[in-house]
GUGUKE-657847 format. One record per residue (C-alpha): residue number from 1; chain; x, y, z. Coordinates in nm, 4 decimals. Layout:
N
- num;cadena;east;north;up
- NUM;A;X;Y;Z
...
***
This chain:
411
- num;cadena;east;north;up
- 1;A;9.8869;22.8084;3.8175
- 2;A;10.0017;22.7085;4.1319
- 3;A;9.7323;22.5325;4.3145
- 4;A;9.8437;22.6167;4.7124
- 5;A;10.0704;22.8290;4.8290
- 6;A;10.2624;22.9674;5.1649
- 7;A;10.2657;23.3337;5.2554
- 8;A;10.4383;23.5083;5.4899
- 9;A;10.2290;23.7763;5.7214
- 10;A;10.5235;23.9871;5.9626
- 11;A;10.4223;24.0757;6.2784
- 12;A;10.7458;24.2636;6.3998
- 13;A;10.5087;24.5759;6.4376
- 14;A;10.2576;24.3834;6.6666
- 15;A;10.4531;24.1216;6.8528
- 16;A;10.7925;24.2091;6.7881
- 17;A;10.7249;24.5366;6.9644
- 18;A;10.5953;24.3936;7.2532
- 19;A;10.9211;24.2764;7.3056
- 20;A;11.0272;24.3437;7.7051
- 21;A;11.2266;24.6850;7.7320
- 22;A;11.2630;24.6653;7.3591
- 23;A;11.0148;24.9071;7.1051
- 24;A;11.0018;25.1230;6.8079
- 25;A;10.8718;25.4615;6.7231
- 26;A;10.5979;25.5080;6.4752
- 27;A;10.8385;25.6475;6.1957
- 28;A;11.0263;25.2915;6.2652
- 29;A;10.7193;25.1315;6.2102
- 30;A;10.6728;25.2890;5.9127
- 31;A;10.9822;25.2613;5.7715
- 32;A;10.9578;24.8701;5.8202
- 33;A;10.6998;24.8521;5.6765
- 34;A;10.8288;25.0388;5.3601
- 35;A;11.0859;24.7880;5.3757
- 36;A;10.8541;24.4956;5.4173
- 37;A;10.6470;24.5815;5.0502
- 38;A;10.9383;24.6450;4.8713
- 39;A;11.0613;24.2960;5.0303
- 40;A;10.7544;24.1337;4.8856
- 41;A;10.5680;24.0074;5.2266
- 42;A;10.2017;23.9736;5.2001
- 43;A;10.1374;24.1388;5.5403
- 44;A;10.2565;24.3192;5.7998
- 45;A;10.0135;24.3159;6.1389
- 46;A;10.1154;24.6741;6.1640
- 47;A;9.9851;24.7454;6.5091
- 48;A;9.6515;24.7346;6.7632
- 49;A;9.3592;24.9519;6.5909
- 50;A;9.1962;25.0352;6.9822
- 51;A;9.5208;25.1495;7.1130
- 52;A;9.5106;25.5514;7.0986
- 53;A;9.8868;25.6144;7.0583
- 54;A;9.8665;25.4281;6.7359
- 55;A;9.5667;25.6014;6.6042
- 56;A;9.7336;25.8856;6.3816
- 57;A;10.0063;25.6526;6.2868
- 58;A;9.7410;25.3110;6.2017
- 59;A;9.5794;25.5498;5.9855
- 60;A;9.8850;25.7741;5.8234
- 61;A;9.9852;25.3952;5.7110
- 62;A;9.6380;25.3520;5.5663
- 63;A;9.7233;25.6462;5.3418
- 64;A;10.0346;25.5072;5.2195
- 65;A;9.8388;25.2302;5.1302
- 66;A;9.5799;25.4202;4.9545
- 67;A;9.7988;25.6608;4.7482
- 68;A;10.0165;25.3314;4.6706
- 69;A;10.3652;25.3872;4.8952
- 70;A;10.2334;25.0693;5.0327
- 71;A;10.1307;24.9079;4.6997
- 72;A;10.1628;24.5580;4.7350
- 73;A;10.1333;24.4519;5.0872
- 74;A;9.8424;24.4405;5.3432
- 75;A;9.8146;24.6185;5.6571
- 76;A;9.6497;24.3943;5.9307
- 77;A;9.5333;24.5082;6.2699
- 78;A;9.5636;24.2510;6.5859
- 79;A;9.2351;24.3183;6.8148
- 80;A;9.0590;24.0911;7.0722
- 81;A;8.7572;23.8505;6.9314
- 82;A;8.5342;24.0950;7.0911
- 83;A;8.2499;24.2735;6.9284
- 84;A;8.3465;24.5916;7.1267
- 85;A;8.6806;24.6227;6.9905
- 86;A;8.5665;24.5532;6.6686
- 87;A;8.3364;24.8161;6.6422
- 88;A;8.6463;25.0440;6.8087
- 89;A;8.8348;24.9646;6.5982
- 90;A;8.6500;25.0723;6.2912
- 91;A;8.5700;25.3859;6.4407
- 92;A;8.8950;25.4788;6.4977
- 93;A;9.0109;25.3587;6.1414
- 94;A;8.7660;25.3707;5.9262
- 95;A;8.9910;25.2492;5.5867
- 96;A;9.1000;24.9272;5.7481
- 97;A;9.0374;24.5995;5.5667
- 98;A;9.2394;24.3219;5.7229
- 99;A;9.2334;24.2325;6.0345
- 100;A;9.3473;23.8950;6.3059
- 101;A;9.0553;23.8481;6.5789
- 102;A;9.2640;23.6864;6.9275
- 103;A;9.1229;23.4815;7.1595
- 104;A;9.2372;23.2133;7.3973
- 105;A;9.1689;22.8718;7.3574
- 106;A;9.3389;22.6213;7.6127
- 107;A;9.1774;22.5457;7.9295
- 108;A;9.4822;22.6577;8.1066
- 109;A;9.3812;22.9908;7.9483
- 110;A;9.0050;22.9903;8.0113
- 111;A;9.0928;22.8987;8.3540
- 112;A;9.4236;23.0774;8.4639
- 113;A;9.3567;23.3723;8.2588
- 114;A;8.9968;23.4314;8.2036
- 115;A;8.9305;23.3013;8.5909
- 116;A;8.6880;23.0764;8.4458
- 117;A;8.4524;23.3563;8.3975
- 118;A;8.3893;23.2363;8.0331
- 119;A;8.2717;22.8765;7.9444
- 120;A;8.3705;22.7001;7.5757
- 121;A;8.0692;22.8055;7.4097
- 122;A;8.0998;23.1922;7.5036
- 123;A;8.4723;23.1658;7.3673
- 124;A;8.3043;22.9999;7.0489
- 125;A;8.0362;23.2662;7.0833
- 126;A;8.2577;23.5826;7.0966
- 127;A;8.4557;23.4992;6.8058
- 128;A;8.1501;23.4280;6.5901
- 129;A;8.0087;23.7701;6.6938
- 130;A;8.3433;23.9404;6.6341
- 131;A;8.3978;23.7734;6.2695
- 132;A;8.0275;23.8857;6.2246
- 133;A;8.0953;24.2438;6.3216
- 134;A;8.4559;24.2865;6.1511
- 135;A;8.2831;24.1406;5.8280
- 136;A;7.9360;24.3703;5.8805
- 137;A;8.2605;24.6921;5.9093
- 138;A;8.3787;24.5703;5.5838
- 139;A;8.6746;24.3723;5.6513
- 140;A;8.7790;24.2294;5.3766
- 141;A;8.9874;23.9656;5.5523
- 142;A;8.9734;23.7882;5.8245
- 143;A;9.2085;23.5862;6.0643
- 144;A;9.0143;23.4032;6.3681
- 145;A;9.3086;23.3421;6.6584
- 146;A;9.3075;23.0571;6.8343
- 147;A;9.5619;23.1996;7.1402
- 148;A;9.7419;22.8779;7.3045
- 149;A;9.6342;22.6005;7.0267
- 150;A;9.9370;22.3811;7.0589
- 151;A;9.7874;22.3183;7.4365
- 152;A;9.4503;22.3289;7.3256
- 153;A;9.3055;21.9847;7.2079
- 154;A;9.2649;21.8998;6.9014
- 155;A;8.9166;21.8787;6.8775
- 156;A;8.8200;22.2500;7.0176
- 157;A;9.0485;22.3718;6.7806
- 158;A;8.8930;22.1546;6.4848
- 159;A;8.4937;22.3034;6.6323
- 160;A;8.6934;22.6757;6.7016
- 161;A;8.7760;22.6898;6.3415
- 162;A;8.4312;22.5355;6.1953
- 163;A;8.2212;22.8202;6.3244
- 164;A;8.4924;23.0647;6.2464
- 165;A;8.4895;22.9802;5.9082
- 166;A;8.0760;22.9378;5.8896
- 167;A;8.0807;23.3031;6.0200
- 168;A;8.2890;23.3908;5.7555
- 169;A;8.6626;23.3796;5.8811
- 170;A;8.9445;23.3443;5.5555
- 171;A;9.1839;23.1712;5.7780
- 172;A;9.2498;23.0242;6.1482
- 173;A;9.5680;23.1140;6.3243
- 174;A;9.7404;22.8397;6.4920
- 175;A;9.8620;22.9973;6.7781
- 176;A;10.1798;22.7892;6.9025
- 177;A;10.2013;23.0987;7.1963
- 178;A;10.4500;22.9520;7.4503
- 179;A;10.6444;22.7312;7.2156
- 180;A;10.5148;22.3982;7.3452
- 181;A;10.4988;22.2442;6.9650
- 182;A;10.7614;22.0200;6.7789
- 183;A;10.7853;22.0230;6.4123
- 184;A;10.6354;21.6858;6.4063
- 185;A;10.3218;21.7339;6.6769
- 186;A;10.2207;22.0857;6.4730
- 187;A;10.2401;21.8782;6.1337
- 188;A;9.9956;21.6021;6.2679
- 189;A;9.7703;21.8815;6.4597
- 190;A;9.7586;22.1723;6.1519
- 191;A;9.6993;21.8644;5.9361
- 192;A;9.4316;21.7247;6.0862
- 193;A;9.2751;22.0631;6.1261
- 194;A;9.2881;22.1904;5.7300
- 195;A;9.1709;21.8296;5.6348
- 196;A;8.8487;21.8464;5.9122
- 197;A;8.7824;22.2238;5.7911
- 198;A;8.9509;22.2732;5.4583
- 199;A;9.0805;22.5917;5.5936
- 200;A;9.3303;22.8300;5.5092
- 201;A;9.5718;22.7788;5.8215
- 202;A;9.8214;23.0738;5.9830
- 203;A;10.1214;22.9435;6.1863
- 204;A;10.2392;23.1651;6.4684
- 205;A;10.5398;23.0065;6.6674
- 206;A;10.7258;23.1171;6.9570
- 207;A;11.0645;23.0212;6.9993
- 208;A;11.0673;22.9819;7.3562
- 209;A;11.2638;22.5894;7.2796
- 210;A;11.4297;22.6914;6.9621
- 211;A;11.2238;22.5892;6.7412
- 212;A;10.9601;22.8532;6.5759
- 213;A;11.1568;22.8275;6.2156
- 214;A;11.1256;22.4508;6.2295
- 215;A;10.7489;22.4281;6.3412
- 216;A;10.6833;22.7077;6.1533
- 217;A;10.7667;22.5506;5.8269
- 218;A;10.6534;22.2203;5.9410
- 219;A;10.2885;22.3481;6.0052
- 220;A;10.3108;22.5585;5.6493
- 221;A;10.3965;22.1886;5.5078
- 222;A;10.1091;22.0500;5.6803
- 223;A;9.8312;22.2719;5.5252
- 224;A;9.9857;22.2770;5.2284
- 225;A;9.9970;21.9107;5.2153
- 226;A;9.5998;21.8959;5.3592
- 227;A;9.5699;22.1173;5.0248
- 228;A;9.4722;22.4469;5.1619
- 229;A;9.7062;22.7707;5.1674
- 230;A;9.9125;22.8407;5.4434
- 231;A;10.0320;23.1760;5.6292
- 232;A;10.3622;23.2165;5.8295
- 233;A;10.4207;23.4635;6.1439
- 234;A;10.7613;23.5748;6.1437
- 235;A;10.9445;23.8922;6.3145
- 236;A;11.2357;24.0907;6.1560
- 237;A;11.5481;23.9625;6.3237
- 238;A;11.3228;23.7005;6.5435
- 239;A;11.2177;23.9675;6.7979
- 240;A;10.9257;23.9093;6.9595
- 241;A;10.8114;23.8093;7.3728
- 242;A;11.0280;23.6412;7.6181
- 243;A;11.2481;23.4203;7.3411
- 244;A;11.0939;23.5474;7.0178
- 245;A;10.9113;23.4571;6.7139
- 246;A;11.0149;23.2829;6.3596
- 247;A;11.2798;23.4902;6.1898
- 248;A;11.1742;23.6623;5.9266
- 249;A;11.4688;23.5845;5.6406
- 250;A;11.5096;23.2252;5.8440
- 251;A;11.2195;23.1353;5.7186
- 252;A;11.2137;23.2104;5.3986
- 253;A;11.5566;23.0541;5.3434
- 254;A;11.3953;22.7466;5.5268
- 255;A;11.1261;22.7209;5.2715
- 256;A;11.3617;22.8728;4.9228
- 257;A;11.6559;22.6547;5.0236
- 258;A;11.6156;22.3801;5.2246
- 259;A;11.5794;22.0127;5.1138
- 260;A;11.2294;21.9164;5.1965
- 261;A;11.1119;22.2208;5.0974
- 262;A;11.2956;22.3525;4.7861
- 263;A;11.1040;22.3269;4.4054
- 264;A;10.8469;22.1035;4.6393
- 265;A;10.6072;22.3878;4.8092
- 266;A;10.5360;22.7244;4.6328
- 267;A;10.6051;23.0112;4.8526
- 268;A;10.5088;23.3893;4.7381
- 269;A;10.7157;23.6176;4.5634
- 270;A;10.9893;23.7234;4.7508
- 271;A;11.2851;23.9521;4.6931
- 272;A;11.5577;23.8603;4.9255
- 273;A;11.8020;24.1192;4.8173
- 274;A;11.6502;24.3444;5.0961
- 275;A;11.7334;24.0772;5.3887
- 276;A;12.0620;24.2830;5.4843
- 277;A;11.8943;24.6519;5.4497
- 278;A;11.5700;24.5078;5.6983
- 279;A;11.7764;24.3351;5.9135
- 280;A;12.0253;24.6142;6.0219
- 281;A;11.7389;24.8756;5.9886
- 282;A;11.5466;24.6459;6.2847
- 283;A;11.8876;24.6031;6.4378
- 284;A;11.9595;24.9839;6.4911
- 285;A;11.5899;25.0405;6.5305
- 286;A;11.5490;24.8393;6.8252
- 287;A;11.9144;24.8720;6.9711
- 288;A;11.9967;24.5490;6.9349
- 289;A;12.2703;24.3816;6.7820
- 290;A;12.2390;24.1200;6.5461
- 291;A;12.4295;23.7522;6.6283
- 292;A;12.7442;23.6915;6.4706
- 293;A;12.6095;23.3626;6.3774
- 294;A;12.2493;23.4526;6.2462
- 295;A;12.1363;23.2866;5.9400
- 296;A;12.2403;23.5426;5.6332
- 297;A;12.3257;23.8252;5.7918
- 298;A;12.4975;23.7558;6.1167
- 299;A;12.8575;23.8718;6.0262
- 300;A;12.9782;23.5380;6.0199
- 301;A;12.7247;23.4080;5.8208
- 302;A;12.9666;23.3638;5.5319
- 303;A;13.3310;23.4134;5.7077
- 304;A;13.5497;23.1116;5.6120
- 305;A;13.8820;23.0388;5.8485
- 306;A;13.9355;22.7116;5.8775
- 307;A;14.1930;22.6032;5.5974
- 308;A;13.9658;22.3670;5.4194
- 309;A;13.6648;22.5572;5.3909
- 310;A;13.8410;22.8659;5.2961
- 311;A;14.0259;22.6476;5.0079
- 312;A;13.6789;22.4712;4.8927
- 313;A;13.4750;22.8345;4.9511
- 314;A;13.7572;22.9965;4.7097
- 315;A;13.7700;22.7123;4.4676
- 316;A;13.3550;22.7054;4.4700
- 317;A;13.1282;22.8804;4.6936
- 318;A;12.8916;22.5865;4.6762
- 319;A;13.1176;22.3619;4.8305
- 320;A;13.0434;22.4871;5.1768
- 321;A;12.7802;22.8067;5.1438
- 322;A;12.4361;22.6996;5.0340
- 323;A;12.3191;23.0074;4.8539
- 324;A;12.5671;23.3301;4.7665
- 325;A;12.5838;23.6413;4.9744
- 326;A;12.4240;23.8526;4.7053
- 327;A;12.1117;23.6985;4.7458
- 328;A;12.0443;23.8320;5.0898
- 329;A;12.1717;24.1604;5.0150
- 330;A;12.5343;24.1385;5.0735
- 331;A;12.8202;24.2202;4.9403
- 332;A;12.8413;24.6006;4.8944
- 333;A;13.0866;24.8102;5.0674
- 334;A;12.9696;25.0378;5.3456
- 335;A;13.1428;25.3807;5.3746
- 336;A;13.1850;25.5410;5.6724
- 337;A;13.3209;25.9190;5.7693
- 338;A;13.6157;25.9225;5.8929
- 339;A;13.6690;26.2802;5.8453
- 340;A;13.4235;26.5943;5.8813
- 341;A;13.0313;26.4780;5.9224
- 342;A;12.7766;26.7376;5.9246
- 343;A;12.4271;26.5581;6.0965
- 344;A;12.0680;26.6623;6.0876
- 345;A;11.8940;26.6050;6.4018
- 346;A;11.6815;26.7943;6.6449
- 347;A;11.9082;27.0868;6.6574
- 348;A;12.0061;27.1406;6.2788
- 349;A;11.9786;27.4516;6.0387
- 350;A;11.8766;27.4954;5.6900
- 351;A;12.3061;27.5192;5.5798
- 352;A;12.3974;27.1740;5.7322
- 353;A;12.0727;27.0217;5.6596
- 354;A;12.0966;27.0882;5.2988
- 355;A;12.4676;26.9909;5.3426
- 356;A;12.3217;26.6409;5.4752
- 357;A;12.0218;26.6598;5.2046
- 358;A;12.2379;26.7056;4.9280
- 359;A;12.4738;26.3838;5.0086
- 360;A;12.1044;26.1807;4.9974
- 361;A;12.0246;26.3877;4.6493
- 362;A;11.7096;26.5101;4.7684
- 363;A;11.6499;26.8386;4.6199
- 364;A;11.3482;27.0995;4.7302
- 365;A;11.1222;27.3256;4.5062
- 366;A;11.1890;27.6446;4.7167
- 367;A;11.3624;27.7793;5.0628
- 368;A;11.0017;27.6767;5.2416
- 369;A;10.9813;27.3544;5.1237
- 370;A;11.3531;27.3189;5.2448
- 371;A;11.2377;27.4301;5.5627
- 372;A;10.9464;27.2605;5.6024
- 373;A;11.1302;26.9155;5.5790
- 374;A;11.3974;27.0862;5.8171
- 375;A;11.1488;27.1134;6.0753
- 376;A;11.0122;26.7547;6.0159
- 377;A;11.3673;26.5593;5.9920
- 378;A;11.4064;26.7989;6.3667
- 379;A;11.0608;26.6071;6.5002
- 380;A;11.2483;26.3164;6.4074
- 381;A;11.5498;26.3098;6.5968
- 382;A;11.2972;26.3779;6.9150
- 383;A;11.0844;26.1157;6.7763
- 384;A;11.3216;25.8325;6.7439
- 385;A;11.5850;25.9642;6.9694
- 386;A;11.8234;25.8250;6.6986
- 387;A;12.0093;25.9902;6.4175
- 388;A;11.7952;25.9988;6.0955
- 389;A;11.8471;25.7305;5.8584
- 390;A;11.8620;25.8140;5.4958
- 391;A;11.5784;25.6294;5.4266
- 392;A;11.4005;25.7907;5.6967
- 393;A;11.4599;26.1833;5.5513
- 394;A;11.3846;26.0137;5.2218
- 395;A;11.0783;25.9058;5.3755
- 396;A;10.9658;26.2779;5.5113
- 397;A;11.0437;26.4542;5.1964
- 398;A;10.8396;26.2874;4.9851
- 399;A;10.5539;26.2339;5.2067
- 400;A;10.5515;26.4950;5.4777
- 401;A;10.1987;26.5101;5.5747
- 402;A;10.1761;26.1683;5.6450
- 403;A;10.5203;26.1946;5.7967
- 404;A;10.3745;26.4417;6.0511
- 405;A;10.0673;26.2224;6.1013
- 406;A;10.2899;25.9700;6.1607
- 407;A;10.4907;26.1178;6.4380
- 408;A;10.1845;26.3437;6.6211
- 409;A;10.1788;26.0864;6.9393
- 410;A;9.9004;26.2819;7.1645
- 411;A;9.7630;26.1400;7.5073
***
């Protein structure tokens, strides 16, 4: 049995959405998140439990999770370390189990944010109360926050994450929120933190001087090496505020593949194969285009021109691509119509939705069932303003009502 090991928690739905100009509808989010179980990720922080616009689709989730369309992964909710939005939160989802608890730590947060209105000891005081409360709800896991820790010193963080865990927190989340860390500074600091606490520790890095991947596996290495578990932030495609978070398959090449890291530190169970599928899902999702040059599925990713690397990548893909396109997903041939394409979107009838239907071979009891997805896949195409995926009418067929929980966005 392996004695520690790193898991990756996405927050694409949480922080990747609150991307500027940038977002994704609730069917979006629920389609990544699809993607994200069968991808093997042990959580997705699927979205803000005391925000009402995510109310019918926080708890449609839930009930994928309950009836086991969700099976393997758990669904997190991001709140403030507040009692009040605790107790919110609960209300308004009653099934949730897993949830982060935020709050800032850095005096240039108590001071420039908070106005100075709270001292240390009430930001050590609210969280205590919050874990309390989430835990006294039924939470069955708990992340304390520590907002701003890489400019936080060392020894709040170290007293932050004691009375966390006293009160009952699973893990503290090492909030790198600006991007101030370097792979080596986060080492030392996570480090001394899981050695002082023995706690699990959560990395979340912002990539706002290019390096989230590289502290984020540097602080994972750090815990693991202070022999506690450790929990990575990343975002599908590396979406996230201002310059982004940890990429998602990034990551978990940087911890599979790389040299420090590979047969050394244990990381979940992952199945890569679905890099290419989430990637270009998030891409068209969120309207934005993936790099050329992005690690395994930028389309140059494994495009050979030069005349020596296309003679060693023919003679032995080793010689100059670390790990084979088929790994992340690649290598299939996409169609695409060239000819006559019948669509199903806001405006479609039963004849060319079936059309559409039968291409995905989705086949209906009856005429009313038929129609009843019709109608759905129509709410869609409003809901999205995007043509519907396959996986997306896939989706709505075989679980409508919480399809139409999903999209039912009320004020």
């Amino acid at each position: 049995m392996v004695k520690n090991t790193i898991y990756i928690i996405d927050v694409t739905n949480r922080d990747g959405v609150q991307t500027s100009e940038l977002g994704l509808a609730k069917l979006e989010k629920t389609i990544l998140n699809l993607y994200l179980n069968a991808m093997g990720v042990f959580q997705s922080e699927f979205g803000f439990p005391v925000t009402k616009h995510e109310t019918n689709y926080l708890n449609a989730n839930l009930e994928l999770a309950e009836i086991g369309a969700l099976k393997h992964i758990r669904l997190g909710g991001w709140l403030r370390a507040m009692k009040v939005d605790v107790e919110e939160s609960f209300r308004l989802l009653p099934k949730l189990k897993h949830v982060n608890l935020s709050i800032s730590t850095s005096r240039q947060m108590l001071k420039g944010k908070f106005g100075g209105k709270f001292s240390w000891a009430d930001i050590i005081n609210m969280t205590c109360e919050a874990v309390d409360a989430a835990r006294e709800h039924g939470a069955e896991s708990i992340g304390a926050n520590a907002e701003d820790a890489s400019r936080t010193e060392l020894e709040r963080l170290i007293e932050f994450a004691e009375a966390a865990k006293r009160h009952g927190a699973d893990r503290i989340r090492y909030c790198d929120t600006l991007g101030y860390d370097d792979p080596f500074t986060i080492y030392e600091r996570v480090k001394a933190i899981a050695e002082a606490v023995n706690v699990p520790i959560e990395l979340h890095c912002h990539n706002d001087l290019g390096m989230a991947v590289a502290c984020s596996v540097a602080g994972a290495r750090a815990a693991i090496d202070a022999g506690v578990d450790a929990y990575v932030n990343t975002t599908v495609n590396g979406l996230g505020e201002r310059a982004g978070n940890a990429d998602l398959v990034s990551t978990i090449l940087a911890i599979k593949k790389s040299s420090g890291f590979e047969h050394k530190y244990h990381l979940q169970d992952m199945d890569l194969s679905y890099a290419w599928r989430i990637c270009k899902y998030a891409s068209l999702s969120f309207r934005v285009p993936i790099p050329i040059n992005q690690p395994a599925v930028g389309d140059n990713a494994f495009a050979h021109e030069s005349g020596i690397h296309a003679d060693g990548a023919l003679k032995d893909s080793r010689n100059y691509e670390l790990y084979h396109y088929t790994e992340v997903g690649r290598g299939h041939i996409e169609h695409i119509e060239t000819g006559r394409l019948i669509t199903a979107g806001e405006y479609s009838g039963i004849k060319g939705f079936k059309n559409v239907a039968g291409k995905y071979e989705l086949e209906f009891r009856d005429e009313e069932e038929a129609r009843e997805i019709l109608e759905l896949v129509r709410y869609a195409n409003v809901h999205t303003q995007k043509p519907v995926t396959e996986d997306e009418m896939k989706f709505i067929a075989k679980y409508p009502e919480q399809a139409r929980k999903v999209m039912s966005v009320q004020p």
